[in-house]
N, C-alpha and C positions, 0 to 999 in steps of 0.2 A: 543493196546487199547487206547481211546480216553481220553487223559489227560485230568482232572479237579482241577482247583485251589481254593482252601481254605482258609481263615483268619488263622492268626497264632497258635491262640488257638483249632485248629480243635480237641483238645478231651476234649472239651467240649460240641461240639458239637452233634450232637443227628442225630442216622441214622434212614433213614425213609424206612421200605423193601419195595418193591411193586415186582408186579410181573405184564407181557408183555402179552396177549391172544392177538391172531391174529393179531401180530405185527406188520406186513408186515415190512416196513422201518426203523421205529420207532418212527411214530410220536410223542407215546406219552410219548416215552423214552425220545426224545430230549424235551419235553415241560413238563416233570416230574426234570429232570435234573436241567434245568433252572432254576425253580421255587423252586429247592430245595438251589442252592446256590444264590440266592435272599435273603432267609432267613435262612442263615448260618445253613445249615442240609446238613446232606450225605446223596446220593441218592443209593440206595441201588438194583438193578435187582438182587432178586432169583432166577426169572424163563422166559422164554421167549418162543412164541413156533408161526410158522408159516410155515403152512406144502408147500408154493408156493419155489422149492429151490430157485428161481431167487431173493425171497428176504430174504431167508435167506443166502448168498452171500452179501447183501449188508448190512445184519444186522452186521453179521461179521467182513465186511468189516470199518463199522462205530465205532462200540462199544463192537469190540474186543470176541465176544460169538456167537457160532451157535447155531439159537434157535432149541429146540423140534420141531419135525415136527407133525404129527394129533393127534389134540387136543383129540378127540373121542377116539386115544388108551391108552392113557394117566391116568392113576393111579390118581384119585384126593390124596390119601393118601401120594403119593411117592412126589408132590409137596411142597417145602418150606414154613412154616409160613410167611405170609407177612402185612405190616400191610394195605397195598391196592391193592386194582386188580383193572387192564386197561383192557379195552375190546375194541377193533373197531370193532366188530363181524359184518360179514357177511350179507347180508338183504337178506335170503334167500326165499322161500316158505313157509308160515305157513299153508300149508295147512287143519289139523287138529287144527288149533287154532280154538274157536270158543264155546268150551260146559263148558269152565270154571271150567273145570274137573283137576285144579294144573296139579304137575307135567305130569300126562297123556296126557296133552294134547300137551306136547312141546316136548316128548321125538322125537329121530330121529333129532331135529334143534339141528344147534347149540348155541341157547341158552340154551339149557339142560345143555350142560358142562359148561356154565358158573356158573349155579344156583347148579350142584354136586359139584362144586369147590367153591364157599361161603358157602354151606352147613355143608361143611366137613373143611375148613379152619375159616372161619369166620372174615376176616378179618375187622378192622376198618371201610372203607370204599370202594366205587366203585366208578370208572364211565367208563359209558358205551355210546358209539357212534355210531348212525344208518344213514341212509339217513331220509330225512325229511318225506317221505313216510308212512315211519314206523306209523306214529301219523295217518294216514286214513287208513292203512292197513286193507282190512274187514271190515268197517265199525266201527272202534278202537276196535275191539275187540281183536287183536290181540298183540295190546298194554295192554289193560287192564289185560290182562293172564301174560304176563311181569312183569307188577307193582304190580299184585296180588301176581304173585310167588316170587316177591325179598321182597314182605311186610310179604309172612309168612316165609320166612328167618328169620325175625329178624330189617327188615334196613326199617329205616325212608326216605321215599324215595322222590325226586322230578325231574322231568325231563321237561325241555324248548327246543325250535328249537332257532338257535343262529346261526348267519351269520358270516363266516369267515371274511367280509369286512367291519362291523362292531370293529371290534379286529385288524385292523392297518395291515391286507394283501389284496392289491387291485384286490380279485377275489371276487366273488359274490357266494359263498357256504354256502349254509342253510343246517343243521345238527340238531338231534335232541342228546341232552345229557343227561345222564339221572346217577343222584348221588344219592347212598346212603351210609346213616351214621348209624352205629348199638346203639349209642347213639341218644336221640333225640338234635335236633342242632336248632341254628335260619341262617343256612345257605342258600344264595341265591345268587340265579346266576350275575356272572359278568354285571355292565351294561354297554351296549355300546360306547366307545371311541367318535366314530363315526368319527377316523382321519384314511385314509388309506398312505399307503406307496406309491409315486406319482409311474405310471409307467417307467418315467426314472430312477429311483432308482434299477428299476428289471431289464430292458432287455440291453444286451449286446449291446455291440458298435463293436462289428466288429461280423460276424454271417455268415458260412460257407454259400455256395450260394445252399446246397444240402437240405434247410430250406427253399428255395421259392419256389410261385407255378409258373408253366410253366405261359406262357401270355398270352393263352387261358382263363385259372381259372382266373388271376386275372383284366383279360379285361372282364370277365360278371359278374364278383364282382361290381367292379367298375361302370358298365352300370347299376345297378339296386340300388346301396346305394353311398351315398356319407355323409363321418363323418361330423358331425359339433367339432370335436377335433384334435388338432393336433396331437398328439399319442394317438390311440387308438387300443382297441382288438378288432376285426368286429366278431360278433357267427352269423354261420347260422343256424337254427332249424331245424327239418323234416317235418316242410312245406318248406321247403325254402324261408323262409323272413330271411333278413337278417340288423342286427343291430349292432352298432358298442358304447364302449363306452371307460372312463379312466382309465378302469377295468378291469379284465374278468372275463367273465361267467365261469360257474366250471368245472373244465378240472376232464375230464371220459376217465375212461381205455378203453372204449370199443367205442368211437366217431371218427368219421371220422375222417381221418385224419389231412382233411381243414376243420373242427370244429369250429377251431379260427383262427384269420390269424393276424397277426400284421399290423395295417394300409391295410390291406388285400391284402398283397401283400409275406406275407410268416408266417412260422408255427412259435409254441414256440421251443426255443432251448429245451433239459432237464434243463441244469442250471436253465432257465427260470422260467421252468414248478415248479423245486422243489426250485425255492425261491419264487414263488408264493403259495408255503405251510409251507412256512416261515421257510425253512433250512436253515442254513448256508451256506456261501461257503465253508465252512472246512466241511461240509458232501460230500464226496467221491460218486460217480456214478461208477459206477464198473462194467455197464452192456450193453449192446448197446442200443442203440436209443427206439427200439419198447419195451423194456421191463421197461426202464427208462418211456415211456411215461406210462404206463402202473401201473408203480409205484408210480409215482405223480399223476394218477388219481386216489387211489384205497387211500393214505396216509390220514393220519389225519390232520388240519392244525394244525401248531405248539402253531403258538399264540393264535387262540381259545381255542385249549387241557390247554397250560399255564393258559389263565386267569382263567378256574377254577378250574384249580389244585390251583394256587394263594389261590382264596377263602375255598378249603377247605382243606387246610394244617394247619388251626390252630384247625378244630376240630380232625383230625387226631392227633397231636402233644402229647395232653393229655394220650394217650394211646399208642403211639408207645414208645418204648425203647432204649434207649442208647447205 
């Protein structure tokens, strides 16, 4: 398990439980972590649960526990008291969202297990992370059944889109986050740094040659864009226009493979990919290539999950226990 060091006085200290929904890696274990010894608190996982085993392997792998696999079989009762729940839930189909009809209308998604598991637990607070989509999904109604079902929970609730590259990781990931606190709070969302980590700080300096594209792909790259940066990520779209910048666009589990290209002349390593979501290099890969990519498009970024854990760790604090 993944050693953490403490100030000396550590029982004085105050442990803070939460618990992991749809963990996959852990992003927001590692950025729940951080921010707890920032502000001399133990960080406490009761529960963990992601039914994909390739990342429960690397959960394992990371932080010492195999999480629960589906969510959906899962006992809200048999779950640990925590005093916050992470969700990176899924952006599934809402198909029956729409009549405003509560719980009825969400059962079947998996946001239903999240709202039977605050229901039944109640924890301090939440936060929850969607693709940015989520906020036009149907025409918002499918948000508004969301925010209506976690208001008659109990929880004061507020949710913003927030760029990972705004928060010091030089990719361009818009995320919608969405907090609540079962006391009322004057809490609000982190504001923008606006410093990103340069991209020589991220990519490797020596990078197997089984990461470029043949000299076909990168001779009609080349004939159709040319960067104005020295280092750069080139994304091409599904038009195929293709743009290049000191950043990259957001790496997706499900994207071509030449998606992004480095100076467009080859792919991101995983190291790459998953310090572009703001791991450490002390987080272990443990998986091969396609499922690593796979896992760094699918994670939460670290430093965005952090800074608002940051912010609402001190409404939490009043209420969590020792």
């Amino acid at each position: 398990m993944k050693s953490c060091v403490y100030p000396a006085n550590i029982n004085a200290m105050k442990t803070v439980k939460f618990i992991d929904l749809f963990c996959g890696i852990g992003g927001f274990r590692q950025a729940m972590e951080e921010a707890c010894r920032e502000n001399e608190l133990i960080p406490h996982c009761v529960f963990s649960s992601d039914i994909d085993p390739f990342c429960q392997i690397s959960y394992n792998a990371n932080f010492g526990e195999n999480p629960a696999g589906d969510i959906t079989k899962i006992d809200e009762k048999e779950i640990p008291d925590h005093d916050v729940l992470f969700a990176g839930f899924p952006c599934q189909p809402f198909s029956i969202i729409g009549q405003m009809e509560g719980f009825s209308d969400i059962r079947g998604t998996l946001f239903f297990d999240i709202a039977r598991i605050l229901k039944r637990k109640k924890p301090q607070a939440f936060v929850l992370e969607n693709v940015k989509q989520l906020v036009g999904h149907d025409k918002g109604k499918t948000l508004k059944v969301i925010l209506t079902t976690l208001k008659d929970l109990g929880y004061h609730v507020q949710f913003s889109v927030l760029n990972a590259l705004d928060y010091g990781l030089p990719q361009k990931r818009e995320r919608i986050f969405i907090v609540g606190t079962r006391q009322a709070s004057d809490f609000s969302f982190p504001a923008p740094t606006r410093y990103f980590k340069p991209l020589e700080e991220i990519l490797e300096k020596e990078v197997d040659r089984k990461h470029y594209v043949s000299e076909n792909i990168r001779n009609k790259r080349k004939k159709r864009h040319a960067s104005i940066y020295p280092l750069s990520i080139w994304h091409e779209n599904k038009s195929g226009n293709i743009s290049s910048y000191p950043y990259s666009c957001a790496l997706r589990a499900g994207a071509s493979y030449n998606y992004l290209l480095v100076n467009g002349e080859r792919r991101l390593t995983p190291r790459e990919m998953f310090r572009l979501q703001g791991f450490p290099d002390s987080h272990k890969i443990v998986v091969n290539d396609n499922q690593a990519r796979k896992q760094a498009g699918n994670a939460v970024p670290v430093n965005l999950a952090k800074a608002v854990i940051l912010k609402l760790l001190s409404f939490v604090l009043g209420s969590s226990k020792s």
